[in-house]
C-alpha positions, 0 to 999 in steps of 0.5 A: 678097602680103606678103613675110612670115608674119603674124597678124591678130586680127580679132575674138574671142567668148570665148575664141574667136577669127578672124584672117588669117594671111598668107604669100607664097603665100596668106592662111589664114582662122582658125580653119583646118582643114587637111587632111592629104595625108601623102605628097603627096596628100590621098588621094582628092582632086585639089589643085583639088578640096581647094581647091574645098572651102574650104581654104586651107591643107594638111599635109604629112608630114616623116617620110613624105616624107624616106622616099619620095619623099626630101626631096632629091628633092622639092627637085630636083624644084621643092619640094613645092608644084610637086611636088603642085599646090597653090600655096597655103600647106603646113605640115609637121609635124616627124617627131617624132609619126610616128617615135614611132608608126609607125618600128620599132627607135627610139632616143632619144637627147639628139641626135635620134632613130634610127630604122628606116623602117616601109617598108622597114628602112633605118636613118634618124637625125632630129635637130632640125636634120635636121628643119629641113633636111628641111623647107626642102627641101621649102619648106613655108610653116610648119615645125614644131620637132622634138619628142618626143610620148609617147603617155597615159598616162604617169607624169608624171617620163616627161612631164616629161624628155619635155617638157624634151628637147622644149624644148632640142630647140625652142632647136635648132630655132628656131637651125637654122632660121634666117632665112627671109623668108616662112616661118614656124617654130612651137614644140610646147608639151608638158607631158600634162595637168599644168599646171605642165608646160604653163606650164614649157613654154610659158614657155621656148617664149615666151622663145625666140620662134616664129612660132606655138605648137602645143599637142602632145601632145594627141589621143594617147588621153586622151579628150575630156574630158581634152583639153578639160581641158588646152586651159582654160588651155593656150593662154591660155599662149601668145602671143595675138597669134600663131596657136595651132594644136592637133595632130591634132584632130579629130572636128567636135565636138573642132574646136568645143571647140577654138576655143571654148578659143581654137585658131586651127588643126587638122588631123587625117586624120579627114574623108579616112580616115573618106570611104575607109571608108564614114563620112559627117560630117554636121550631123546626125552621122555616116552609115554608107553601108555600112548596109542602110538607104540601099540603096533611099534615093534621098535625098541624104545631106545636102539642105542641103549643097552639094558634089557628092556631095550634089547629084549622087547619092543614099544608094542610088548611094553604098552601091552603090559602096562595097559594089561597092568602086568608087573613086569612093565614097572620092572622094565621100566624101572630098570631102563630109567635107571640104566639111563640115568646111570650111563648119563653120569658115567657121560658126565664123568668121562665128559670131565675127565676128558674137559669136554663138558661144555661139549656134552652138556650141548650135546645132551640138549640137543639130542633132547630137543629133537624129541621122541622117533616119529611114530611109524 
């Protein structure tokens, strides 16, 4: 394995692009879909079993984490890695977005942000350097740059000062972060939807220079169409010869405009939240289990797909569990959103490695406009 974190860019297909980024601990194929274990745990799911499903990569919650268990603790412990088997690549995420939308009583200041914790009320102060802290104790593979996410809509002077603080924020970052052999730091560019931000940002980011660029602040209530608008020319912005990851996104059909746009990396809590509550991503768009209609349904949900809630039980057996409330209907669940949104990426990849996207990305919609199997 190699010693350092690197990208490669195998192929591209329009804007769309596939690569390898290496690390010490795993090679993640990209474009990537990274699922979220927020405290340690994909809930639901056993590590073997989220690799199992394709991924190569997971996200780890800073804020929840430097919370419970604490950051100290995970390190005394052997590093997140040992902590929650998975001995494949982990990014973290900075604790910026969380503290802004889950921690009560904040406070915002030019050093960092105070806060008090969601859980039980004790007071807690993030700054840039904290961050990078937090995050080395818990050795994940890829650090995030602490920055400031304001939720859209915001007047723009808000979005700008936000932006600007994000970017002295980034210098911060990059300087406490240091040198680290094997680990990867990524800069958040900001900026809302107003493009001469979006180059401001991106423009100091590049002079600073990161391992990899996020395009924050998106998936934060502007809608699709809004994003997709901003992601035409933000990661053209950025560094092509270093991955391009897009925060929180998303829906499958969000993912595929992604990488159309030329995303590299997503991770959103989607696939595993959705499986707890009875929704099913499918080729043919979302199954609602809990509906009447598969009650007497001895079909799969999905006969193409492979994972073992397709081949090992019906729509009848996983309605039954979930309206029984038995465990095991979130762990199917789980398991096949993820195994879909893994064998979509890997459609991706092959798709642009093949220069037929525009041909599956046709496809895709296609096959999602015809809806669900009729009921019998």
């Amino acid at each position: 394995m190699p010693e350092r974190f690197s990208y490669e860019l195998k192929a591209t297909d329009g804007k769309a692009r596939t690569g390898v980024i290496s690390t010490p601990r795993g090679e993640i194929r990209t474009p990537a879909f990274m699922p979220v274990g927020t405290a340690g745990t994909v809930k639901a799911m056993l590590p073997e079993s989220v690799r199992a499903t394709g991924a190569d990569i997971l996200l780890g919650n800073t804020y929840h984490l430097m919370l419970r268990p604490t950051a100290e603790r995970i390190d005394r412990l052997g590093g997140l890695h040992r902590f929650m088997n998975w001995n494949r690549p982990i990014l973290t995420d900075s604790g910026g977005f969380q503290v802004m939308s889950l921690a009560e009583l904040r406070k915002l200041t030019e050093r960092g942000v105070t806060f008090r914790s969601h859980i039980d009320g004790s007071r807690h102060e993030i700054t840039p350097e904290r961050s990078m802290e937090i995050q080395r104790l818990l050795g994940s593979d890829i650090v995030m740059a602490f920055d400031e996410c304001p939720a859209l809509p915001a007047d723009r002077k808000r979005i700008e000062d936000s932006m600007r603080l994000s970017m002295r924020w980034a210098s911060r970052s990059k300087e406490a972060f240091g040198d680290r052999p094997g680990h990867a730091l990524f800069g958040i560019q900001q900026g809302g939807l107003e493009q001469d931000l979006r180059e401001e940002s991106a423009k100091a980011l590049r002079d600073i220079g990161f391992d990899g660029y996020a395009v924050g602040g998106l998936a934060v209530g502007e809608g699709q169409e809004a994003m997709f608008g901003v992601l035409d020319f933000a990661p053209d912005m950025l560094p092509a010869d270093k991955p391009r990851y897009l925060m929180g996104v998303g829906k499958p059909d969000d993912i595929v405009g992604a990488v159309a746009r030329g995303i590299d990396m997503m991770d959103c809590v989607l696939p595993s939240r959705s499986g707890r509550t009875g929704q099913a991503w499918t080729r043919h768009g979302v199954v609602n289990i809990k509906n009447a209609r598969h009650a007497d349904d001895p079909r799969p949900l999905d006969e193409h797909c492979t994972c073992p809630a397709c081949t090992g039980y019906s729509r009848a057996y996983l309605h039954h569990v979930f309206r029984a409330g038995e465990m095991i209907s979130g762990m199917l669940l789980t398991w096949h959103n993820l195994h879909y949104y893994q064998e979509l990426m890997q459609g991706m990849r092959d798709a642009i490695a093949a220069g037929r996207f525009a041909e599956f990305e046709r496809d895709f919609h296609a096959q999602r406009a015809e809806g669900d199997i009729a009921p019998l």
